[in-house]
FILUMFI-257931 format. One record per residue (C-alpha): residue in one letter; x, y, z. Coordinates in steps of 0.001 Angstrom, whole numbers, plus 500000, padded with zeros to 6 digits. Example, Ala and Ser with C-alpha at 12.3 -4.5 7.8 and 13.67 -1.06 7.14 Angstrom:
BEGIN
A512300495500507800S513670498940507140
END
This chain:
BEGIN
X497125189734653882X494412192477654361X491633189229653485X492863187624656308X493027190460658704X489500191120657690X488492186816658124X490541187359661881X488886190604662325X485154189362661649X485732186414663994X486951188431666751X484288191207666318X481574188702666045X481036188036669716X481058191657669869X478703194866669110X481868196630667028X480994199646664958X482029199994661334X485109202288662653X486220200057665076X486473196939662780X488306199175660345X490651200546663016X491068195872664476X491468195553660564X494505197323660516X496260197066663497X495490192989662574X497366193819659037X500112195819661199X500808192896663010X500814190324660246X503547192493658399X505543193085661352X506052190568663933X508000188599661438X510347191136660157X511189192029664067X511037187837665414X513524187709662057X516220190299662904X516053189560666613X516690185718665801X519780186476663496X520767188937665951X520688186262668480X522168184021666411X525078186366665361X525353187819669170X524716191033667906X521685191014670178X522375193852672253X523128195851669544X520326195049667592X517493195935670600X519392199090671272X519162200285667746X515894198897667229X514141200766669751X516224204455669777X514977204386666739X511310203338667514X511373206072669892X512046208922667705X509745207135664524X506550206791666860X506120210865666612X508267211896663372X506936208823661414X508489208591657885X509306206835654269X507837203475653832X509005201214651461X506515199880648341X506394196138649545X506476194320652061X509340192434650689X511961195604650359X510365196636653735X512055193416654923X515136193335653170X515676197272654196X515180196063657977X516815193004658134X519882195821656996X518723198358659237X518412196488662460X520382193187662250X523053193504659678X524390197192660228X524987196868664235X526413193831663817X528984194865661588X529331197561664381X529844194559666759X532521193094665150X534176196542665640X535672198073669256X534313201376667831X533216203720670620X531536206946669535X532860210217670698X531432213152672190X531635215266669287X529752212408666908X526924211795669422X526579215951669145X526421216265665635X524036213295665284X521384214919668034X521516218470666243X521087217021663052X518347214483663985X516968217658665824X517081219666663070X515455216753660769X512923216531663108X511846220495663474X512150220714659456X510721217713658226X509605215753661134X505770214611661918X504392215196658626X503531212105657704X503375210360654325X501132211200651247X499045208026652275X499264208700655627X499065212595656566X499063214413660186X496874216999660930X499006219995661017X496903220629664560X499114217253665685X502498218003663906X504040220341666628X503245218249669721X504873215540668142X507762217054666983X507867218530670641X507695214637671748X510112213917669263X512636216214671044X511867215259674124X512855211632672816X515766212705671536X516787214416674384X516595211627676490X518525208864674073X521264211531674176X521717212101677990X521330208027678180X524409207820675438X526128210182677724X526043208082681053X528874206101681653X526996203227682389X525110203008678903X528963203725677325X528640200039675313X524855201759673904X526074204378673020X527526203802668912X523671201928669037X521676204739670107X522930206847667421X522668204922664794X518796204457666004X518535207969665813X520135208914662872X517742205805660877X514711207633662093X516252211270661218X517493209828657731X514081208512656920X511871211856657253X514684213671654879X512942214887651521X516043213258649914X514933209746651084X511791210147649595X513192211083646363X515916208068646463X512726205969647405X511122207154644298X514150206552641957X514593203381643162X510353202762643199X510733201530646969X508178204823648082X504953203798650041
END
């Protein structure tokens, strides 16, 4: 994968003046796409296939919107990376689909304080491979919040009632995967990027 990035990247920097640190930086967002466009085309096609669609964008990006700033455990390939997020995103919510469950009030609390309180502890740290600056960790946990914040007033409008079980479980998959006891089941299990 990362030979390939780097054969796409030279191409595409060739017509180019690109510094050293900018065809590092095309490198990897290159790689970052190669991994990931097929794990997400994947679970949004068996979503789609499974009409669990809905469910399945709704997770997917409540919890995108909390992992962009508290980032989190990786798994060691890209193969349990896949397997973890074809579970994750596709096959969890649509379990939930197959369900009437409806989420009360008191659930959707406890879920924000504790993804809150994941995210002030443990949040925006980043990984042993990939570190934040300490200078960056507390205005993204402060974006974090915000995030959160606004996925739970959205679960609390009427009109996004039918998100609502969705959001949550977006939220608590980001909050779960900044825990320290993730990291150590990743370890036991030698899944830990």
């Amino acid at each position: 994968m990362e030979n390939f990035a780097e054969k796409v990247t030279n191409r595409v920097a060739a017509g180019i003046p690109a510094s050293e640190k900018e065809k590092i930086a095309l490198t990897f967002v290159i790689q970052t796409l190669l991994i990931n466009v097929p794990k997400v085309v994947s679970f949004l096609l068996l979503a789609w296939i499974t009409h669990s669609l809905f469910a399945t964008i709704v997770t997917y990006v409540s919890f995108l919107a909390l992992r962009i700033f508290i980032t989190g455990y990786h798994a060691l390939s890209d193969a349990q990376c896949f397997v973890l997020t074809m579970i994750t995103f596709w096959f969890v919510p649509w379990l939930f689909t197959l369900t009437s469950l409806t989420i009360p009030l008191v659930v959707k609390v406890v879920v924000t304080l504790f993804a809150g309180f994941a995210i002030v502890k443990y949040g925006a740290q980043g990984t042993k491979l990939n570190p934040i600056a300490p200078s960056q960790q507390k205005k993204r946990k402060v974006k974090a919040l915000i995030s959160l914040s606004l996925l739970t007033i959205l679960s609390l409008v009427p009109l996004f009632t039918s998100a609502a079980l969705f959001i949550a479980l977006g939220i608590l998959t980001a909050a779960t995967r900044i825990l320290p006891i993730t990291e150590k089941i990743f370890i036991r299990m030698g899944k830990l990027k």
